[in-house]
Backbone of each chain as ProteinMPNN parsed JSONL, in Angstrom:
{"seq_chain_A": "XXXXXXXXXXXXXXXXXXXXXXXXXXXXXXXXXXXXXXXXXXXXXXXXXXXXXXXXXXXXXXXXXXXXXXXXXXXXXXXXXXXXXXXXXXXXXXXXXXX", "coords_chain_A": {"N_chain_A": [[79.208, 108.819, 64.454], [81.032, 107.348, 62.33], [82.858, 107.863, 58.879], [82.313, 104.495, 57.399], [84.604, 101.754, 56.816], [86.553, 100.465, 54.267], [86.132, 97.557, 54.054], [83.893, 97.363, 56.223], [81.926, 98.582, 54.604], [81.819, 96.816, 52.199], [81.09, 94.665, 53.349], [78.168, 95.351, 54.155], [77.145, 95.853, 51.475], [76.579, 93.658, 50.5], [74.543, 92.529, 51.986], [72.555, 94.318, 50.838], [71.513, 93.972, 48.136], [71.642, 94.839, 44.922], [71.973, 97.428, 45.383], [74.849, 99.814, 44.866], [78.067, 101.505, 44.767], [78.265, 104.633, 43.683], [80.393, 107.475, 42.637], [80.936, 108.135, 44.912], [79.003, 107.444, 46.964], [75.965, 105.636, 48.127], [73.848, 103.828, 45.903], [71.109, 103.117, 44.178], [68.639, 102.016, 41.525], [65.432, 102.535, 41.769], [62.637, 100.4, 39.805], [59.527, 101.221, 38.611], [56.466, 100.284, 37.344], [54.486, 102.088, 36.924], [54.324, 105.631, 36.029], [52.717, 106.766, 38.303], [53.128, 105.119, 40.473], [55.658, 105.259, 40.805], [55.741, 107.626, 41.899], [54.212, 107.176, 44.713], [56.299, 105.463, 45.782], [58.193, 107.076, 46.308], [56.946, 109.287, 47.919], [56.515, 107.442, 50.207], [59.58, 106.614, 50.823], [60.47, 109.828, 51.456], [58.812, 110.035, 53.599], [59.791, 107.986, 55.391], [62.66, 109.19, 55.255], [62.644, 111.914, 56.331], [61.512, 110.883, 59.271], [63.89, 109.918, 59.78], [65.491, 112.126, 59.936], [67.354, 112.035, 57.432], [67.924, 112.79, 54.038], [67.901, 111.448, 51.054], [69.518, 112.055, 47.906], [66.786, 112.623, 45.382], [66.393, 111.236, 41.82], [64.168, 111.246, 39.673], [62.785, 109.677, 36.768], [60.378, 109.272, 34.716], [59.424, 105.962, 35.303], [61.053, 105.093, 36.595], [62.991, 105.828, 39.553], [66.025, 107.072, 41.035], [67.632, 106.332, 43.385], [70.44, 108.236, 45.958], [72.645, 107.801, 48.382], [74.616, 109.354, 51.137], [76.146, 110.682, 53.883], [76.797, 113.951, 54.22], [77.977, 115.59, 56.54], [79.902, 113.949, 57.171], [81.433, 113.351, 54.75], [81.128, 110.985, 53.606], [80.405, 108.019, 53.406], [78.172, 106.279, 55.772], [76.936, 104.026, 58.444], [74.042, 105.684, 58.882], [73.43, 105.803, 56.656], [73.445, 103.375, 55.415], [71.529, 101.989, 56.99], [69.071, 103.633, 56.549], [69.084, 103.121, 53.54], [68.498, 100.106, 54.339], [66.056, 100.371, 55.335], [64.843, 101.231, 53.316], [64.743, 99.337, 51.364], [62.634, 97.44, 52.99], [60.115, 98.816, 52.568], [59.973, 98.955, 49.872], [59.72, 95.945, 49.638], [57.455, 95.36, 50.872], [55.53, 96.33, 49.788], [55.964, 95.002, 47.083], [54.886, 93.012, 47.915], [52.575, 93.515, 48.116], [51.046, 93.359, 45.775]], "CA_chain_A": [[78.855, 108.225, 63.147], [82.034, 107.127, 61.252], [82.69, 106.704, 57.971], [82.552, 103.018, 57.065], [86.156, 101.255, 56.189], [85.816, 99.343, 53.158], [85.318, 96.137, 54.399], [82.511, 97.666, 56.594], [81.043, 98.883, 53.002], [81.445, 95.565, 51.28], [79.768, 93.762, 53.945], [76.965, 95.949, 54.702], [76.494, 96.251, 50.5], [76.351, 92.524, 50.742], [73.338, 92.381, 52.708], [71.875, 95.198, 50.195], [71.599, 93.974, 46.963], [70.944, 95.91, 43.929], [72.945, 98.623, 45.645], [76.521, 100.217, 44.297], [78.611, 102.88, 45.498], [78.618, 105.338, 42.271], [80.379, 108.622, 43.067], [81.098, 108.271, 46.917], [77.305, 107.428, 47.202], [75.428, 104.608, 47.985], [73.032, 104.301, 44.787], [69.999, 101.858, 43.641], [67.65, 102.436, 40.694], [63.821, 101.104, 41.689], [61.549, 100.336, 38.366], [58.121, 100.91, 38.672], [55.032, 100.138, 36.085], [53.933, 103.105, 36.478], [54.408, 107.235, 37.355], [51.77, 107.292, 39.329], [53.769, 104.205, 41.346], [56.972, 105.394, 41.081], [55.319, 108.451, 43.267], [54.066, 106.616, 45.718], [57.1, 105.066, 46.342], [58.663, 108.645, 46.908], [56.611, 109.804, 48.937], [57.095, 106.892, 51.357], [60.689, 106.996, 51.118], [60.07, 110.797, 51.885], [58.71, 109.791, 54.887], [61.268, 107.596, 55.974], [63.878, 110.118, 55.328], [62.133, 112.781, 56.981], [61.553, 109.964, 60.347], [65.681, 109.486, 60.082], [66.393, 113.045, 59.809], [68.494, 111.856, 56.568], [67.426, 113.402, 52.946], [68.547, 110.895, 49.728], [69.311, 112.505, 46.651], [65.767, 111.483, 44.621], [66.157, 111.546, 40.523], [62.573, 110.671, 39.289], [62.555, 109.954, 35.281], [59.34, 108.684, 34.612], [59.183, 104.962, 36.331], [62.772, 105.094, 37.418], [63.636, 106.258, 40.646], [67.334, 106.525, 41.556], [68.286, 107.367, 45.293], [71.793, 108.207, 46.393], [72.534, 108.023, 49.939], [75.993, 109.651, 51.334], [76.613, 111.332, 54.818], [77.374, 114.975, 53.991], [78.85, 116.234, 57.368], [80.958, 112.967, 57.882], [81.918, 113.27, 54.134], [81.053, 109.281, 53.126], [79.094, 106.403, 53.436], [78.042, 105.683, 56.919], [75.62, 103.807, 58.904], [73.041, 105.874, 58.672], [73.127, 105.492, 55.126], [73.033, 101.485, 55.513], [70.637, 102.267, 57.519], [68.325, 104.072, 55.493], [68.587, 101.735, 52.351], [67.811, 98.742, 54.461], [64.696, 100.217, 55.461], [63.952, 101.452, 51.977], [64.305, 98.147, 50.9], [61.827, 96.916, 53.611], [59.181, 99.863, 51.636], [60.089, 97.882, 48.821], [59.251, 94.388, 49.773], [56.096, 95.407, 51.287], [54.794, 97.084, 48.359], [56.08, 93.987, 46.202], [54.33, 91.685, 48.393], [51.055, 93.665, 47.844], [51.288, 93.608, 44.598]], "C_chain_A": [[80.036, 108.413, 62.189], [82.273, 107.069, 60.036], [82.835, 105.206, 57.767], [84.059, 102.891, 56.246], [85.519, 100.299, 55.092], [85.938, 98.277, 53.103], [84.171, 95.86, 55.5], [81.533, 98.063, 55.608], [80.681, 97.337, 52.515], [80.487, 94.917, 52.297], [78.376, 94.28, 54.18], [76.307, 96.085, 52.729], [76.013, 94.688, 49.753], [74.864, 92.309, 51.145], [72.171, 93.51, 51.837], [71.655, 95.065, 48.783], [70.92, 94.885, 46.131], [71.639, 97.58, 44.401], [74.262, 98.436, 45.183], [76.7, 101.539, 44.913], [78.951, 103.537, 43.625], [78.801, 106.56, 43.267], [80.494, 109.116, 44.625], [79.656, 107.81, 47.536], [77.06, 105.933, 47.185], [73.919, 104.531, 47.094], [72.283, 103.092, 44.836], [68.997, 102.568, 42.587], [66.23, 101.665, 40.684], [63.043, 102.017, 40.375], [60.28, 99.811, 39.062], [57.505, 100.827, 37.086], [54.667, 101.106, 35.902], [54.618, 104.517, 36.933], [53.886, 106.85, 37.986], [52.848, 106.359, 40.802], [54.854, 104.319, 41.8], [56.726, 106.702, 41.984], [55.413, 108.484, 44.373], [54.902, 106.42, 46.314], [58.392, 106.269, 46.943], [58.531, 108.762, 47.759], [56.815, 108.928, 50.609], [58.881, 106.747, 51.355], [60.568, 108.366, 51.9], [59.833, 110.869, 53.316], [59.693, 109.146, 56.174], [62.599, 108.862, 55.732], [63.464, 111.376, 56.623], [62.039, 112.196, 58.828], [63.164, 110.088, 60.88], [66.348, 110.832, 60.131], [67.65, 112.743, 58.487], [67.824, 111.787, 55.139], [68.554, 112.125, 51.868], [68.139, 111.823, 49.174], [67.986, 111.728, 45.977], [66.297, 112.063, 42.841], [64.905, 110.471, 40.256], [62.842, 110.554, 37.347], [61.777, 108.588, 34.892], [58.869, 107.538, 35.705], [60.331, 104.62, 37.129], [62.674, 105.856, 38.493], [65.09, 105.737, 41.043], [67.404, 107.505, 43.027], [69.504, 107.302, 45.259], [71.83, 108.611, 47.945], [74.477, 108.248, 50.645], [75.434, 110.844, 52.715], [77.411, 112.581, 54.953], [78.392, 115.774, 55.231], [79.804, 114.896, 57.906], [81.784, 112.985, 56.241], [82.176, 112.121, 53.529], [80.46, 108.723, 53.455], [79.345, 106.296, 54.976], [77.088, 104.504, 57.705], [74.399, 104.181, 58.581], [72.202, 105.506, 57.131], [72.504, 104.192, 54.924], [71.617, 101.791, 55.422], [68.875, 102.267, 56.868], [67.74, 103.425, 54.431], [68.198, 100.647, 52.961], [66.4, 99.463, 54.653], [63.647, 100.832, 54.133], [63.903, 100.273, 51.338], [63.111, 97.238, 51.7], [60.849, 97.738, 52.991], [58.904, 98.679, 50.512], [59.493, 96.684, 49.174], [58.139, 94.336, 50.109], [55.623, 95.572, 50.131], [54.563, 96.007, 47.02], [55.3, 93.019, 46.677], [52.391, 91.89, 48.604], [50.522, 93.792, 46.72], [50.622, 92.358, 43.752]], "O_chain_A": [[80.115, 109.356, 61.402], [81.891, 105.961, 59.658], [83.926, 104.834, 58.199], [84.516, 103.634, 55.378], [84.469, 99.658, 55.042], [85.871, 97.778, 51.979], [83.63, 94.781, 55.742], [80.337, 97.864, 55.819], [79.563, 96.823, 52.474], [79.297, 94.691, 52.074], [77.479, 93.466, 54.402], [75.121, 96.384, 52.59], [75.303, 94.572, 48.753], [74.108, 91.828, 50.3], [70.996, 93.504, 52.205], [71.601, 96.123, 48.156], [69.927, 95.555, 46.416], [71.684, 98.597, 43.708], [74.821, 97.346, 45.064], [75.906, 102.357, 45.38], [79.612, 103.032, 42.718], [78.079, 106.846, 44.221], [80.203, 110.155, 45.217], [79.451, 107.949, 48.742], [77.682, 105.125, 46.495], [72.934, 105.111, 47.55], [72.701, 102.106, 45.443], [68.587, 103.695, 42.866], [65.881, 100.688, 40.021], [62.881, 103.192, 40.046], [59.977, 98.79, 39.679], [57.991, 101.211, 36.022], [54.388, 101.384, 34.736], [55.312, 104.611, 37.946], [54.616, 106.217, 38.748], [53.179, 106.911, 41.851], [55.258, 103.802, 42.841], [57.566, 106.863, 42.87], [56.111, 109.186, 45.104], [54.893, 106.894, 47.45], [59.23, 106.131, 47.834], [59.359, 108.575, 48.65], [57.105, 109.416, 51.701], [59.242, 106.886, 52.523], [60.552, 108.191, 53.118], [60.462, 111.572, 54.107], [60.103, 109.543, 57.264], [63.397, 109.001, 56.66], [64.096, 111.523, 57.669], [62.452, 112.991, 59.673], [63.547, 110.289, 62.033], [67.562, 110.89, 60.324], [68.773, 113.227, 58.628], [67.148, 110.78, 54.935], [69.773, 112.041, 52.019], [67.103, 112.458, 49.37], [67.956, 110.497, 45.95], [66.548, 113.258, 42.689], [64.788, 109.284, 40.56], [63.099, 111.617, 36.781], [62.168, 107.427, 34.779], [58.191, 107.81, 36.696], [60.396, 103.946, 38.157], [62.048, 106.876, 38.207], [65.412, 104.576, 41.295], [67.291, 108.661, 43.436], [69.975, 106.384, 44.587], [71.202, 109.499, 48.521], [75.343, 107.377, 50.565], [74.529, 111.663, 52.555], [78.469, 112.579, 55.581], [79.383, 116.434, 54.918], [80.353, 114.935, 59.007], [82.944, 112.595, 56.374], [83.238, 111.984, 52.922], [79.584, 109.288, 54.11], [80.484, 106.231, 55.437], [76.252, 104.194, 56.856], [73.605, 103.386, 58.076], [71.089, 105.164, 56.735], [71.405, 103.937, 54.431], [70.82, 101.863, 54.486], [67.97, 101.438, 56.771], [66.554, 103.163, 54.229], [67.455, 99.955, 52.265], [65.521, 98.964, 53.95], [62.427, 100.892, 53.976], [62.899, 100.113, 50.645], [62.636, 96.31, 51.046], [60.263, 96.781, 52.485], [58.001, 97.855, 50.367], [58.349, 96.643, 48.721], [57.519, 93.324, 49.78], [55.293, 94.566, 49.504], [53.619, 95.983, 46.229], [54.974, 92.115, 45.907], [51.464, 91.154, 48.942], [49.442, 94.377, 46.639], [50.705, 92.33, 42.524]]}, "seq_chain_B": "XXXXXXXXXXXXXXXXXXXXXXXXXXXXXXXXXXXXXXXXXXXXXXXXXXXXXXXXXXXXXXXXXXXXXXXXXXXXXXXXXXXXXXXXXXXXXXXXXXX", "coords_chain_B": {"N_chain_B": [[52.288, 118.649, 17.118], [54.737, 120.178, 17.357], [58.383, 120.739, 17.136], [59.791, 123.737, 18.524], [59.946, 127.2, 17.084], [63.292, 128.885, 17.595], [62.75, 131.621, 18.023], [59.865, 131.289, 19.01], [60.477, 130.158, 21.289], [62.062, 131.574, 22.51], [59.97, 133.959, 23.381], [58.338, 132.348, 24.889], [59.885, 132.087, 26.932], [60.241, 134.325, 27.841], [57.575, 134.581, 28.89], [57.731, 132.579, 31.578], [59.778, 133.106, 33.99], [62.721, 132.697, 35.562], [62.847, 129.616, 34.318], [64.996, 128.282, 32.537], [66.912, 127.444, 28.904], [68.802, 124.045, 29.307], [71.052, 121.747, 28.303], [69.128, 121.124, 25.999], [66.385, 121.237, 27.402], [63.619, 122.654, 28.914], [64.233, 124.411, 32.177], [63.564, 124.354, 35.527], [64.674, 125.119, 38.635], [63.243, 124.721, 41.91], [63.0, 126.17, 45.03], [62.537, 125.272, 48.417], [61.205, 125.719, 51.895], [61.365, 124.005, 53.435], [62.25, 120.133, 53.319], [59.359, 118.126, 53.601], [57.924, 119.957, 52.339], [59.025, 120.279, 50.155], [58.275, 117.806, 49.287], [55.581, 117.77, 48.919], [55.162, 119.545, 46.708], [56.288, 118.332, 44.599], [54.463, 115.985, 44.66], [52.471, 117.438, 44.343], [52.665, 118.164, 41.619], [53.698, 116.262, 40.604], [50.885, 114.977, 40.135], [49.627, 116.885, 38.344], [51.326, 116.361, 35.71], [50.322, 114.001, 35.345], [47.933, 113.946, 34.582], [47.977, 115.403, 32.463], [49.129, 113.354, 30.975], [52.537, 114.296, 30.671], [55.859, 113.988, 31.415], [57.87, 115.608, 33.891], [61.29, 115.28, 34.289], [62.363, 114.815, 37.312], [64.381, 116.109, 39.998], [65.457, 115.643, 43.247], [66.675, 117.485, 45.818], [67.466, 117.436, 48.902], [65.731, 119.989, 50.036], [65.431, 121.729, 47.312], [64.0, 121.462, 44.412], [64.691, 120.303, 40.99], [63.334, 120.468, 38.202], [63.138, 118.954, 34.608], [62.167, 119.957, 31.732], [61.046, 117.788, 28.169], [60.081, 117.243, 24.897], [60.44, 114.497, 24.329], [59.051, 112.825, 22.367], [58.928, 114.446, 20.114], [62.101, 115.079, 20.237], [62.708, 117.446, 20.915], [61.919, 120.855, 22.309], [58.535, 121.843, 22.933], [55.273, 123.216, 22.469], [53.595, 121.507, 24.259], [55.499, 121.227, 26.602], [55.961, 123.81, 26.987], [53.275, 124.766, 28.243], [53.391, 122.814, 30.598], [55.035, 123.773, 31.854], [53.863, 126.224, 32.735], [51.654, 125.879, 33.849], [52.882, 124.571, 36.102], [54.007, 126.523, 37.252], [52.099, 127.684, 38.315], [50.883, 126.148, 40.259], [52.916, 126.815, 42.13], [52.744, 129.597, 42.509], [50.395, 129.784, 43.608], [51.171, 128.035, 45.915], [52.789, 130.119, 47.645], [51.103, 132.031, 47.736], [49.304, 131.262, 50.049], [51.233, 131.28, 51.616]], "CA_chain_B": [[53.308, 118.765, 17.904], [56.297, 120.292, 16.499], [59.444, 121.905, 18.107], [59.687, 125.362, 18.956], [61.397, 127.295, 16.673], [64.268, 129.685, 18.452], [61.739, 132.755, 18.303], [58.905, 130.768, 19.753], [61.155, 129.554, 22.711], [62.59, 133.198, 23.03], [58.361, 134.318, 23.259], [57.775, 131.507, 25.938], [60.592, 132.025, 28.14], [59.606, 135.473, 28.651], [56.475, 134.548, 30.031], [58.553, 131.846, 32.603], [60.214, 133.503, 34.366], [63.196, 131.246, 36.253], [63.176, 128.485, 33.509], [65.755, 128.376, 31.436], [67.133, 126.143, 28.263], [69.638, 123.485, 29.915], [71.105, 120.383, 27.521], [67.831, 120.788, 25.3], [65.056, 121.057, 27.525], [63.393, 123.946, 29.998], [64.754, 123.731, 33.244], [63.598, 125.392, 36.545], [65.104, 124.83, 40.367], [62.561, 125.49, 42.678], [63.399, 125.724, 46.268], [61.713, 125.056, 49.715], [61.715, 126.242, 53.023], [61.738, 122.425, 53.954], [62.299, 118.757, 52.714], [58.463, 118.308, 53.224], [57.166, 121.118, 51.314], [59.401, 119.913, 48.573], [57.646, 116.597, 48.526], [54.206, 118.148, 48.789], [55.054, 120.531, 45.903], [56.589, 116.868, 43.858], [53.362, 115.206, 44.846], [51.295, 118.262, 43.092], [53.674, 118.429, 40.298], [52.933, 114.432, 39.762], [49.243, 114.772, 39.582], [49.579, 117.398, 37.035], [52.292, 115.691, 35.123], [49.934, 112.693, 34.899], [46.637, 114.532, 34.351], [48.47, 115.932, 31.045], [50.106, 112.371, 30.032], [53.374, 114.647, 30.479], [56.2, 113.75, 32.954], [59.008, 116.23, 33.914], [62.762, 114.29, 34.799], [62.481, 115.374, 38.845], [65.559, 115.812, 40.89], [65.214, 116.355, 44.489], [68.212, 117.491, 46.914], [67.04, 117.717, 49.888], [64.377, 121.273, 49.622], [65.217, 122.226, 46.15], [63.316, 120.492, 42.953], [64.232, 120.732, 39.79], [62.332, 120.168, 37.168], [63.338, 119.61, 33.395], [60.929, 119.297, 30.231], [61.369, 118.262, 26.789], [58.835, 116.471, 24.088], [60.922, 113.124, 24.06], [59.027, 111.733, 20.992], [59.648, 115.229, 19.066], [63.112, 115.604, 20.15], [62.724, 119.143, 21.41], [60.715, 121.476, 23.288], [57.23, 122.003, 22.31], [54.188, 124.104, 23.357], [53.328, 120.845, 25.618], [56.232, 121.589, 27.809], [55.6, 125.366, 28.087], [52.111, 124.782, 28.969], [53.276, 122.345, 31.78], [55.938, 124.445, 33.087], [52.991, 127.663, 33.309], [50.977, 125.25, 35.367], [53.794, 124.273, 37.236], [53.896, 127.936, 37.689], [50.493, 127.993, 38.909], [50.925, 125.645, 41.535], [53.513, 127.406, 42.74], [51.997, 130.831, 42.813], [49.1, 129.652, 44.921], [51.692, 128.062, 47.529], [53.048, 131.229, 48.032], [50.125, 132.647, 47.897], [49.137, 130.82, 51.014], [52.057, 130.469, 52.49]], "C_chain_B": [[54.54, 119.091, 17.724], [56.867, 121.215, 17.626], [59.284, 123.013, 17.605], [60.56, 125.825, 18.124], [62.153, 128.469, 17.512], [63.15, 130.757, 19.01], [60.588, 132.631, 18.938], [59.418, 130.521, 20.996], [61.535, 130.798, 23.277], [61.444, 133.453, 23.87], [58.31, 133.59, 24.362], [58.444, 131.572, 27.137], [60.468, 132.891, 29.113], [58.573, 135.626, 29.698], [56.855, 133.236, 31.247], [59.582, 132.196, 32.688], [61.125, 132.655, 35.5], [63.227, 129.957, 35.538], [63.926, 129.779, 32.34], [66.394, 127.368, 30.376], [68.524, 125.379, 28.61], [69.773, 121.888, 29.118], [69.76, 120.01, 26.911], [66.62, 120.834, 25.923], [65.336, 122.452, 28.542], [63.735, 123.12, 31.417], [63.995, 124.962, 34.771], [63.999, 124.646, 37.805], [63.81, 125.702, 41.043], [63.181, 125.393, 44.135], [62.277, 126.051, 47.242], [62.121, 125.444, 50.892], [62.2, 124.772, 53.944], [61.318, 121.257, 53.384], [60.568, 118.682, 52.24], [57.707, 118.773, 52.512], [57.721, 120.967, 50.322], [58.512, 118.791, 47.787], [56.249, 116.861, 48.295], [54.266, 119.192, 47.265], [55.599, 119.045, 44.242], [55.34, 116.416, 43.18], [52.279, 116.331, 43.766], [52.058, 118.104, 41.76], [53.289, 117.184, 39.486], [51.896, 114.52, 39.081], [48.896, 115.538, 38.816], [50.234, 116.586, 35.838], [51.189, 114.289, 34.313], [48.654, 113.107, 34.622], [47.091, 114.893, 32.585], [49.475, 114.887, 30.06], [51.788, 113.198, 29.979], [54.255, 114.479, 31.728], [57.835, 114.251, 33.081], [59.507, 115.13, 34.372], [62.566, 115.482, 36.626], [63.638, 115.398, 39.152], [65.568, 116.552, 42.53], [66.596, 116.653, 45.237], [67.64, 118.448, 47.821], [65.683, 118.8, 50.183], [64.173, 121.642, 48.058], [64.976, 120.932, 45.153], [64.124, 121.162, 42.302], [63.897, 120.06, 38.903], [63.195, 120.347, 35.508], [62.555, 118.904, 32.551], [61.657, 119.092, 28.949], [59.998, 116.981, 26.567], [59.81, 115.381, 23.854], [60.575, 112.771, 22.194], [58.928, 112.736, 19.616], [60.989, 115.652, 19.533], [63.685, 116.673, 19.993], [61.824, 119.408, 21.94], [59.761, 122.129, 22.788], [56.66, 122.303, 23.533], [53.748, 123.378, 24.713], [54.312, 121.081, 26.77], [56.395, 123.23, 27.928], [54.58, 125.463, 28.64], [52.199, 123.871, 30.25], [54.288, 122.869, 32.756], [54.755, 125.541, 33.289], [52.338, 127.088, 33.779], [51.603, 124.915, 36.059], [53.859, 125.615, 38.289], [53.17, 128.624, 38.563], [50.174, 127.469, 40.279], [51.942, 126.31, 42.293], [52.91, 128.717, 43.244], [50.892, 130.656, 43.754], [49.872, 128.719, 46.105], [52.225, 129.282, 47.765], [51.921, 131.704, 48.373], [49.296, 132.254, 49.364], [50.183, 130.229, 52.218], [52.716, 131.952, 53.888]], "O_chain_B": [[55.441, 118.28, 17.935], [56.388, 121.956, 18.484], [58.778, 123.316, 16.525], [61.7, 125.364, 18.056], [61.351, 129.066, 18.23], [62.742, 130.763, 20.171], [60.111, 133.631, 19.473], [58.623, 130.72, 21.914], [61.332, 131.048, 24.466], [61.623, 133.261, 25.072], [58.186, 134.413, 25.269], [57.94, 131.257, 28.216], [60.49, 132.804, 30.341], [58.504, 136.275, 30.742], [55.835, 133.01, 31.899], [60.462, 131.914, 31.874], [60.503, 131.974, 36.314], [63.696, 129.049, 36.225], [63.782, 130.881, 31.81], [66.491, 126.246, 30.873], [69.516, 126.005, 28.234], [68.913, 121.015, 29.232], [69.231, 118.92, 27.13], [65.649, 120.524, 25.234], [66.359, 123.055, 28.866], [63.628, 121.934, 31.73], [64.053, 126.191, 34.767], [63.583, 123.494, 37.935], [63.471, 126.866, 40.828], [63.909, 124.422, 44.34], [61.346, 126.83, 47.041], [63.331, 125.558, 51.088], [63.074, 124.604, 54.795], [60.172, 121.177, 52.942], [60.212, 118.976, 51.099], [56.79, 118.136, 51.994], [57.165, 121.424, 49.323], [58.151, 118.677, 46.616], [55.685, 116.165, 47.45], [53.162, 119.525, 46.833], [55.138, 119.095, 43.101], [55.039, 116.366, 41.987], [51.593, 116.041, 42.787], [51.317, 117.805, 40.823], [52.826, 117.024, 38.356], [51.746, 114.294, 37.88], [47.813, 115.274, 38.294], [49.448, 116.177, 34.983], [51.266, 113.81, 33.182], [48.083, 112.077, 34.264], [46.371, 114.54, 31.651], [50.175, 115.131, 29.078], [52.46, 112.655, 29.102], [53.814, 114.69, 32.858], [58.798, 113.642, 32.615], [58.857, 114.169, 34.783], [62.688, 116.702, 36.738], [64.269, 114.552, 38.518], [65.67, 117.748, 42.806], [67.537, 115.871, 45.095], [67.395, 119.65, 47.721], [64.634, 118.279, 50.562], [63.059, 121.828, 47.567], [65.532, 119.834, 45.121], [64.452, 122.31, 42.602], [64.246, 118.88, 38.861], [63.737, 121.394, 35.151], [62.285, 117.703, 32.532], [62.577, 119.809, 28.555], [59.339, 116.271, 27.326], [60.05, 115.443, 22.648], [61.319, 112.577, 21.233], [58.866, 112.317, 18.461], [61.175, 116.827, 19.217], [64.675, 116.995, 19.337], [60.895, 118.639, 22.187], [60.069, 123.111, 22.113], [56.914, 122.09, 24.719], [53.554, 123.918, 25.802], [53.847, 121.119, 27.909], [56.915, 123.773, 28.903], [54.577, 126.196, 29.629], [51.268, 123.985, 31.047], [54.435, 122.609, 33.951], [54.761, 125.782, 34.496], [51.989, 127.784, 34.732], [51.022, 124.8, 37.137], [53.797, 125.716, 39.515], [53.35, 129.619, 39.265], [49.507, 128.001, 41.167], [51.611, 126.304, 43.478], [52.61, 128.813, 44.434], [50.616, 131.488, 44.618], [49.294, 128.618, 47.186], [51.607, 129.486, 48.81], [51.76, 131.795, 49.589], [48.573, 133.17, 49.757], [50.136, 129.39, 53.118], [53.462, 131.638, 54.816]]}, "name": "protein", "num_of_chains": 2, "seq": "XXXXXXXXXXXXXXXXXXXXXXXXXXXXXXXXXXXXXXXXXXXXXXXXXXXXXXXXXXXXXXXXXXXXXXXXXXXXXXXXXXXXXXXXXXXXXXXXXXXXXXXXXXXXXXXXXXXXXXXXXXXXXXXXXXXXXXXXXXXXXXXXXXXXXXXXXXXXXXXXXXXXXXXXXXXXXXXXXXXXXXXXXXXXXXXXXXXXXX"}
């Protein structure tokens, strides 16, 4: 598990919208309606992380949730990371589409 | 709802033990033996948080929470955020307590 070259970044942040690299990190800020929602959506991330063996940074402030996702023993953005955010964006879309 | 004055915050800190004042508000790190038990200790933290209309700024990394309070719409720290860090307290003390 490599780091990504940065035209393996751009393309893979391509396919990820609403994501940025802040800080060596691959970052996104999801807005919920509510706490209680912006919870929820924790806790299933949570799960997914926990599934992948791969922990995002969570900051919770109020309906905001920001994740950061970075590869600590490779020292940068990798795959897994991709990884990760695509399937937190699949969380996402479900959730939006029950909505 | 008024801020604390210095001598009141002195008085409160004593009895929280592990919070301390950090860029204006109470702050405590809790830590976990694992990711999970962080989010299960989150997840209680929420449903207090929202039981009391009050909602700490979360930050997760990986096992360790932390937690910071302030009264937003008095622009300091008030009795409502010492009374939700000593139930924070509370939930904690009874995972240990069973753990």
């Amino acid at each position: 598990m490599a780091k990504l070259t940065q035209g393996e970044l751009d393309q893979a942040l391509r396919d990820l919208p609403g994501w940025s690299v802040k800080n060596g990190m691959i970052v996104r800020t999801y807005r919920h309606d509510s706490f209680p929602e912006a919870i929820v959506f924790v806790s299933a991330v949570a799960q997914l992380a926990e599934q992948m063996n791969h922990h995002p940074d969570v900051d919770i402030r109020y309906s905001d949730v920001t994740l950061a996702l970075v590869t600590h023993d490779q020292g940068g953005i990798t795959r897994k990371d991709v990884s990760l955010a695509a399937r937190i964006e699949g969380i996402r879309k479900k959730a939006e589409a029950h909505a």
